[in-house]
N, CA, C and O atoms as CSV, one atom per row, in Angstrom:
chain,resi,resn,atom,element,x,y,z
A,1,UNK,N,N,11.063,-4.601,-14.869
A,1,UNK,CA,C,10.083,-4.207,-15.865
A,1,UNK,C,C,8.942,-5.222,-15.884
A,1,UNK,O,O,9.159,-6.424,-15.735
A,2,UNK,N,N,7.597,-4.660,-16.090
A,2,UNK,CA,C,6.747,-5.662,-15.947
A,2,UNK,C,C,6.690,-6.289,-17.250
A,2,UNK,O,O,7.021,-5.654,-18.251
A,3,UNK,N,N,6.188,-7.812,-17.327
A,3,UNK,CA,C,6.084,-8.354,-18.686
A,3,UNK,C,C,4.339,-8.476,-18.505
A,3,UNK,O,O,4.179,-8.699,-17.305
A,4,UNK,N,N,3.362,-8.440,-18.991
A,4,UNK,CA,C,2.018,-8.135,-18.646
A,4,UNK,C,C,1.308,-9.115,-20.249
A,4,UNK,O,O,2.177,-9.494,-21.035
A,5,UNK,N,N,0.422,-9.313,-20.465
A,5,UNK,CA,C,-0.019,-9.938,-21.457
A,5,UNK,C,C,-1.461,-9.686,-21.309
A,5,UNK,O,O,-2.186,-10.363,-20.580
A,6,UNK,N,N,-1.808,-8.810,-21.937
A,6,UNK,CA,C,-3.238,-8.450,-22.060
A,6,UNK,C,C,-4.687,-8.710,-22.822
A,6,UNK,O,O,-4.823,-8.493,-24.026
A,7,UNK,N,N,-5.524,-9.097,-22.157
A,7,UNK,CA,C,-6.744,-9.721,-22.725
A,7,UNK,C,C,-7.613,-8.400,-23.215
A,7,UNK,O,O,-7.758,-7.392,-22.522
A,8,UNK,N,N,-8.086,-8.566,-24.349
A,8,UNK,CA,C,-8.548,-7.834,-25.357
A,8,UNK,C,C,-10.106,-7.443,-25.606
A,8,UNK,O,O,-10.759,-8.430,-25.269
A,9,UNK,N,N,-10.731,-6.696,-25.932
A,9,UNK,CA,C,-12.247,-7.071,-26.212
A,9,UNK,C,C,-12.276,-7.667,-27.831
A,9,UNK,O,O,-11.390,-8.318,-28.385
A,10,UNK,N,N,-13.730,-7.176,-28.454
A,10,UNK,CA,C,-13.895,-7.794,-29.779
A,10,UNK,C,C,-12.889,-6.669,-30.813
A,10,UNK,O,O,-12.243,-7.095,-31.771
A,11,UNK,N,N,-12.904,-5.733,-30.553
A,11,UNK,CA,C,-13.300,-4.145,-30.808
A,11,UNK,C,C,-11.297,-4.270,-30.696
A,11,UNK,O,O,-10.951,-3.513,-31.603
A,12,UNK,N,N,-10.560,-4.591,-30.326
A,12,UNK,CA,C,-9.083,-4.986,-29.298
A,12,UNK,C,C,-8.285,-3.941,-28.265
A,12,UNK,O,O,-7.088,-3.656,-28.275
A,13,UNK,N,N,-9.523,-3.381,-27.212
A,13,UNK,CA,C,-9.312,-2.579,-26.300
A,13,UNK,C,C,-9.012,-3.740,-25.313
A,13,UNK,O,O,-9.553,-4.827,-25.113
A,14,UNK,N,N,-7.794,-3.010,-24.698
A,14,UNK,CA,C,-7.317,-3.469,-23.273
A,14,UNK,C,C,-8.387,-3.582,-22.521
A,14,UNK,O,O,-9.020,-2.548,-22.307
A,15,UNK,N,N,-8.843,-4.801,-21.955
A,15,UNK,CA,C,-9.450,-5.143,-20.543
A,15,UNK,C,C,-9.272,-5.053,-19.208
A,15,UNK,O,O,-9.582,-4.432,-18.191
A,16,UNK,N,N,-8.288,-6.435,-19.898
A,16,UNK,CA,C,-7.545,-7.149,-18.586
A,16,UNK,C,C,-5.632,-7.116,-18.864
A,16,UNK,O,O,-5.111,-6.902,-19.959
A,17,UNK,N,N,-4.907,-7.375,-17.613
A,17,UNK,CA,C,-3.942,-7.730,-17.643
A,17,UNK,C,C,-3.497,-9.334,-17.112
A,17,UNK,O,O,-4.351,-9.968,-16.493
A,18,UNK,N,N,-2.439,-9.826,-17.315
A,18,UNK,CA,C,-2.095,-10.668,-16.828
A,18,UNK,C,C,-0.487,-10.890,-16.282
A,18,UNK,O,O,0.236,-11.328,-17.177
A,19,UNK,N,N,0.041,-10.717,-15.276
A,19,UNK,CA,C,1.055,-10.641,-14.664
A,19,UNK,C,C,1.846,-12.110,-14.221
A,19,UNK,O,O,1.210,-13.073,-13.793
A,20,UNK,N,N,2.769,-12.111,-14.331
A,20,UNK,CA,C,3.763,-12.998,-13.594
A,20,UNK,C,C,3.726,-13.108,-12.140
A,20,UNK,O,O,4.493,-12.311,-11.599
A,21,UNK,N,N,2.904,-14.040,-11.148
A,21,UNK,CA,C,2.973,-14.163,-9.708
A,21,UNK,C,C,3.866,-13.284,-9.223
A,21,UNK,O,O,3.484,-12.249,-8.676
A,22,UNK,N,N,5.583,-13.689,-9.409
A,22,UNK,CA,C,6.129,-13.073,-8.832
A,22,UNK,C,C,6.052,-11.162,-8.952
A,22,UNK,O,O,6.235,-10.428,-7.980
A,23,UNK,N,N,5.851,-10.843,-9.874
A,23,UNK,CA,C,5.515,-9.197,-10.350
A,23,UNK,C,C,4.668,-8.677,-9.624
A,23,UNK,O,O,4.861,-7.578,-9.105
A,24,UNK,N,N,3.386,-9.493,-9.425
A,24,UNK,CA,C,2.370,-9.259,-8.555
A,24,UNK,C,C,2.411,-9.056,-7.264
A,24,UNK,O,O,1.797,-8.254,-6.560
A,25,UNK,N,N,3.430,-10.101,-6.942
A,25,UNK,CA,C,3.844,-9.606,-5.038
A,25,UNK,C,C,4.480,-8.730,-4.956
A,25,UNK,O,O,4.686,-8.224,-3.853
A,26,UNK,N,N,4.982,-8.269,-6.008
A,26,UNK,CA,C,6.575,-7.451,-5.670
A,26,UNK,C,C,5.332,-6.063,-5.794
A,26,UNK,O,O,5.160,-5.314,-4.833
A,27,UNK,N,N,4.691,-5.925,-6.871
A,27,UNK,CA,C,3.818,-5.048,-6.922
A,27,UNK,C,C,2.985,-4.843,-5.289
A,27,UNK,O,O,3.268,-3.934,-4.508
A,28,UNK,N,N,2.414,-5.422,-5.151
A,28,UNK,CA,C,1.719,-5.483,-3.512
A,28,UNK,C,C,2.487,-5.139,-2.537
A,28,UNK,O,O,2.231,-4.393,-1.592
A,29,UNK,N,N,3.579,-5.782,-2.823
A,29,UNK,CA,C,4.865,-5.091,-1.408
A,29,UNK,C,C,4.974,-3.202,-1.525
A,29,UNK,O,O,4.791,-2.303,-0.704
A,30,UNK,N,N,5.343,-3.229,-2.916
A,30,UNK,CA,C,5.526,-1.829,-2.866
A,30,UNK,C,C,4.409,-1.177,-2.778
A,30,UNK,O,O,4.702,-0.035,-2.424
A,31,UNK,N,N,2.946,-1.312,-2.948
A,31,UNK,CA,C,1.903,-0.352,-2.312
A,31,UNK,C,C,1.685,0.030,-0.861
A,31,UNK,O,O,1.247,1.057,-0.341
A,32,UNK,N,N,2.192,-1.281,-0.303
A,32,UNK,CA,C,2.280,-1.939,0.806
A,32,UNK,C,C,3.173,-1.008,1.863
A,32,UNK,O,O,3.028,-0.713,3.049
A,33,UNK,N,N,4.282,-0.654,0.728
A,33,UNK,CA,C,5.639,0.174,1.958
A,33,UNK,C,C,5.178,2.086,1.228
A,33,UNK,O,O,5.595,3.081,1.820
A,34,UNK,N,N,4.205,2.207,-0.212
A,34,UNK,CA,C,3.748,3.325,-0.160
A,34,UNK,C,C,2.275,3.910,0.824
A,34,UNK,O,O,1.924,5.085,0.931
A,35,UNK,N,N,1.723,2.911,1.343
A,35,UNK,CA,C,0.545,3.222,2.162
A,35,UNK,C,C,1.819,3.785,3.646
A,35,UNK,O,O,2.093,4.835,4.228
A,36,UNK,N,N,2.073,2.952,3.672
A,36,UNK,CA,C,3.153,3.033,5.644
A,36,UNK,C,C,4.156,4.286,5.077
A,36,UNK,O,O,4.375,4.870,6.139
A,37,UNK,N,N,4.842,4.988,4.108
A,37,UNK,CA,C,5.471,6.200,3.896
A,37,UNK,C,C,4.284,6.995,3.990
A,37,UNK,O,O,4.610,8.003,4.617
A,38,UNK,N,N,3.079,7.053,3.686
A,38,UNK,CA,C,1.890,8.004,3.248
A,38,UNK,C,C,1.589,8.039,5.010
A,38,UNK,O,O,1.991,8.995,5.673
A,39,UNK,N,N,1.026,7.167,5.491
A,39,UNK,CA,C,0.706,7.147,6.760
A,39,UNK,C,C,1.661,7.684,7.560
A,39,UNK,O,O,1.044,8.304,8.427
A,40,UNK,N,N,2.584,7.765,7.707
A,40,UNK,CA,C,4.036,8.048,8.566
A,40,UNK,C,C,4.112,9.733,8.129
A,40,UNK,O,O,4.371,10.532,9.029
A,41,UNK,N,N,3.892,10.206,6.811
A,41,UNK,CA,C,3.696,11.390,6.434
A,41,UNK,C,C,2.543,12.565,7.050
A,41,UNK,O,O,2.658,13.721,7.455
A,42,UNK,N,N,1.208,11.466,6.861
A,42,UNK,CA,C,0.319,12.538,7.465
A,42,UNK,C,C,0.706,12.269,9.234
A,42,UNK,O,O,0.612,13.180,10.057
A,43,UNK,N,N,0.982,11.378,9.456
A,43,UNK,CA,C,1.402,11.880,11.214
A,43,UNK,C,C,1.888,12.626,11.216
A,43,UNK,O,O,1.352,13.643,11.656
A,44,UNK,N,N,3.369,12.690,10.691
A,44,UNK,CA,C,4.538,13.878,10.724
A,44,UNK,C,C,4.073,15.431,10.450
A,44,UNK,O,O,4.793,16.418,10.606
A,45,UNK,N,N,3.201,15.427,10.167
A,45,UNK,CA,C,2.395,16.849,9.438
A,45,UNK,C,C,1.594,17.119,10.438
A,45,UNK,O,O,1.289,18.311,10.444
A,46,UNK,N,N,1.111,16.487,11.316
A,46,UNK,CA,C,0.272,16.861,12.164
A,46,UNK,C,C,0.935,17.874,13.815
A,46,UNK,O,O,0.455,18.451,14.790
A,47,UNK,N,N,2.103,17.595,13.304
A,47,UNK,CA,C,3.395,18.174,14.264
A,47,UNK,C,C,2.569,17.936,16.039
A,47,UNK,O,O,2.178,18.693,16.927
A,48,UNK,N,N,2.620,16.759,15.867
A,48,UNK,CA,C,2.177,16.433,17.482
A,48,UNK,C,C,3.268,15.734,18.388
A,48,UNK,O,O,4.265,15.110,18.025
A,49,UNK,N,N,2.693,16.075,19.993
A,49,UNK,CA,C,3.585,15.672,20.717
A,49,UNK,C,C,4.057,14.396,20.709
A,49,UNK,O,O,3.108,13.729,21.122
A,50,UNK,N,N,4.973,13.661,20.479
A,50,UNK,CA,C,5.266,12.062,20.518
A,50,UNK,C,C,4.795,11.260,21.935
A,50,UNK,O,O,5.136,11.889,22.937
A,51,UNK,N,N,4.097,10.030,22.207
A,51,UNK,CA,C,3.952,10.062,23.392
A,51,UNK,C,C,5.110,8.293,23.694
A,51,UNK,O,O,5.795,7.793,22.802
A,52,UNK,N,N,5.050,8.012,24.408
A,52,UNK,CA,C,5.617,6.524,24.712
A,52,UNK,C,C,5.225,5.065,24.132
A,52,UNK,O,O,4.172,4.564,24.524
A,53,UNK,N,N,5.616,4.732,23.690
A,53,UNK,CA,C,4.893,3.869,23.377
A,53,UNK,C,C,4.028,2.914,24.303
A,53,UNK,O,O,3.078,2.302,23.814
A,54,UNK,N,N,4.424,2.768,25.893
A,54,UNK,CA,C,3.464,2.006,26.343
A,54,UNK,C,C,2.369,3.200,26.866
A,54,UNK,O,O,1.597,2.617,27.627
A,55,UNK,N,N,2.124,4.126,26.802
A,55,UNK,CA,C,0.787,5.418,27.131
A,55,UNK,C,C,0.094,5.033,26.250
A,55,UNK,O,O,-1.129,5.002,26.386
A,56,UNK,N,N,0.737,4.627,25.074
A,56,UNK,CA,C,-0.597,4.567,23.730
A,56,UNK,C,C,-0.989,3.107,23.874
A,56,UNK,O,O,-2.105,2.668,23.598
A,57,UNK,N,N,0.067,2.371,24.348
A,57,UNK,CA,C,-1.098,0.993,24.305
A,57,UNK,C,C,-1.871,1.049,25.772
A,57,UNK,O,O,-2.641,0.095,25.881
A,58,UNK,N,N,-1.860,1.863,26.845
A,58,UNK,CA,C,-2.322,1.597,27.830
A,58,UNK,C,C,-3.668,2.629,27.202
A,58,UNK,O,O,-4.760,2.071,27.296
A,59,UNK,N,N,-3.689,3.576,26.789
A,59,UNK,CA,C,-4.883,4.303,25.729
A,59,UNK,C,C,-5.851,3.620,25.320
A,59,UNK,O,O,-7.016,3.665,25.715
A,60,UNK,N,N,-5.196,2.686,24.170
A,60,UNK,CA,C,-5.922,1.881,23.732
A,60,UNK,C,C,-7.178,0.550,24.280
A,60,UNK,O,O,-8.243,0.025,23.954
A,61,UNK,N,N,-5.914,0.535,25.508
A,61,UNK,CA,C,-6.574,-0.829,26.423
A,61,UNK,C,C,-7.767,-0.213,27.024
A,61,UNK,O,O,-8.541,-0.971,27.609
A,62,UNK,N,N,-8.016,0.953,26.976
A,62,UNK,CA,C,-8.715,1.865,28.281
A,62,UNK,C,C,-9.994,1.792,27.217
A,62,UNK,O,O,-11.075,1.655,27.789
A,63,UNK,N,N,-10.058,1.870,25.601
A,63,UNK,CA,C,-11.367,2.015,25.159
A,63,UNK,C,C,-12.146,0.733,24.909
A,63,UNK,O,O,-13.312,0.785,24.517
């Protein structure tokens, strides 16, 4: 659970937050492994042929 401590205006609308270091990485990791599920998803959807892995780096080397 996050513990968060929030900075206020005059008015006492939420601004800002303030997080615990460690919360913060753990937070970053997990966007981190939701970008690479998201990415891995739209490949899979694209229902394409798989190729080798050294064709695609020899691909790459070629541009």
């Amino acid at each position: 659970m996050l513990s968060a401590t929030y900075i206020t205006d005059d008015k006492g609308k939420k601004i800002s937050a303030v997080l615990p270091i460690k919360q913060y990485q753990q937070i970053l990791e997990e966007l981190e492994e939701l970008e690479d599920i998201r990415a891995y998803d739209k490949v899979k959807a694209k229902k394409e042929k798989p190729i080798p892995l050294r064709d695609a780096i020899q691909q790459r080397r070629k541009k």
